[in-house]
N, C-alpha and C positions, 0 to 999 in steps of 0.2 A: 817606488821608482824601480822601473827595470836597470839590472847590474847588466853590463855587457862582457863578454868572457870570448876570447879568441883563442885556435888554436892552429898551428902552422903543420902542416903535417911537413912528414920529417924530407928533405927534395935528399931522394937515392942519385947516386955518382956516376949511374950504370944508364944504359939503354932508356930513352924514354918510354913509359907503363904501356904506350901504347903496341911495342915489340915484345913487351916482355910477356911473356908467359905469369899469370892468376897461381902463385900456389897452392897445391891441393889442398883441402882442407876438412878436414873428419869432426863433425860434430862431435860436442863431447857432454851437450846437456840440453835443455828445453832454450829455446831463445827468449830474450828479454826485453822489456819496451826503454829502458833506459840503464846507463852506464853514471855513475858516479864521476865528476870532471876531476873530484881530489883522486881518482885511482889513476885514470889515464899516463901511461909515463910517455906514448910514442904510439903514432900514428903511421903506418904504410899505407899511399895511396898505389893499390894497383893497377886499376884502370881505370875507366870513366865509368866505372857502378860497381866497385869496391874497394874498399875499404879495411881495413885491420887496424883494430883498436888492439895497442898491447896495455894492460893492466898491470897494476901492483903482482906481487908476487908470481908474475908473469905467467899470468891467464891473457889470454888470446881471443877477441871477440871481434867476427868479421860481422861487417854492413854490406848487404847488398841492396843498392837502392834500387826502385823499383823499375827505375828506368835510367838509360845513361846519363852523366852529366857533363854536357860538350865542355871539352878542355879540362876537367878535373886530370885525367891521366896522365894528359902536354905538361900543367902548370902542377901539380903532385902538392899543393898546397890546397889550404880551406881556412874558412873561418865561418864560426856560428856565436848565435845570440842566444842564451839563456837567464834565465829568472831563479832556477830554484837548487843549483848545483849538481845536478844531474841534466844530462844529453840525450833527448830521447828521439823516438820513431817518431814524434808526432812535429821536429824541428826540420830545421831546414839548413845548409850551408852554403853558403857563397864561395864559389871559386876564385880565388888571390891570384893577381894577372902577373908577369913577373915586369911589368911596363910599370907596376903600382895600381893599376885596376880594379877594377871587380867584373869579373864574368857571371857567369850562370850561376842560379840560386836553385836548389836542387833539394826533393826531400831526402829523408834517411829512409831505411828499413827496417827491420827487429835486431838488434844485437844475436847473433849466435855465438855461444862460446863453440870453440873450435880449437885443434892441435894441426899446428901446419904439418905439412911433409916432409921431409927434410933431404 
C-alpha cells in the first residue's frame, strides 16, 4: 500500500519568490538522487524551479527543477507522494493553491548540497 507524505513548504512574509532575488549558492559536494523525508526540517520555495531543502544539522540542499513550475513561486507551497521515506529526482510535486486547489505537477531535479550566501 502506498503511504502518502505531504510537505508545505514554509510561505515567506516578504515579496512574492517571483520579485525576489534566487540566493547565491556555492556547491559544497556531489549532488544526490534523494533526501531523507525524517531529515527535512524546512523547505524555501524560491521561485518557480527552486527549491532549498534545509536538513537536520542544517545542511542546505537546493533543487533545481528541470523546468519551471507555473505558480510554485506565487503559491510558495508543495506537496508530494512517496513510498519509501526518501524524496527523490525521479518524484514529482504538486503545487498547493492557496483557494485549496492543486495546480501544476512538476518533476524534481538532483539534490545539491549547497552553502547559501549570506
Amino acid at each position: 500500500m502506498r503511504r502518502l507524505l505531504f510537505a508545505l513548504a514554509a510561505i515567506a512574509a516578504t515579496a512574492p519568490a517571483a520579485a525576489r532575488d534566487v540566493p547565491a549558492a556555492t556547491p559544497t559536494g556531489e549532488p544526490v538522487n534523494c533526501i531523507r523525508l525524517s531529515e527535512i526540517r524546512q523547505t524555501h520555495v524560491r521561485s518557480d524551479q527552486v527549491i532549498d531543502f534545509e536538513l537536520s544539522g542544517k545542511r542546505m540542499y537546493r533543487n533545481t527543477l528541470p523546468g519551471a513550475c507555473p505558480s510554485l513561486g506565487f503559491e510558495e507551497r508543495f506537496a508530494y507522494s512517496v513510498s519509501n521515506g526518501e524524496l527523490c529526482s525521479v518524484e514529482t510535486i504538486t503545487v498547493l493553491q492557496s483557494t485549496g486547489g492543486r495546480g501544476a505537477r512538476c518533476g524534481l531535479g538532483k539534490f545539491q548540497p549547497v552553502a547559501l550566501a549570506k
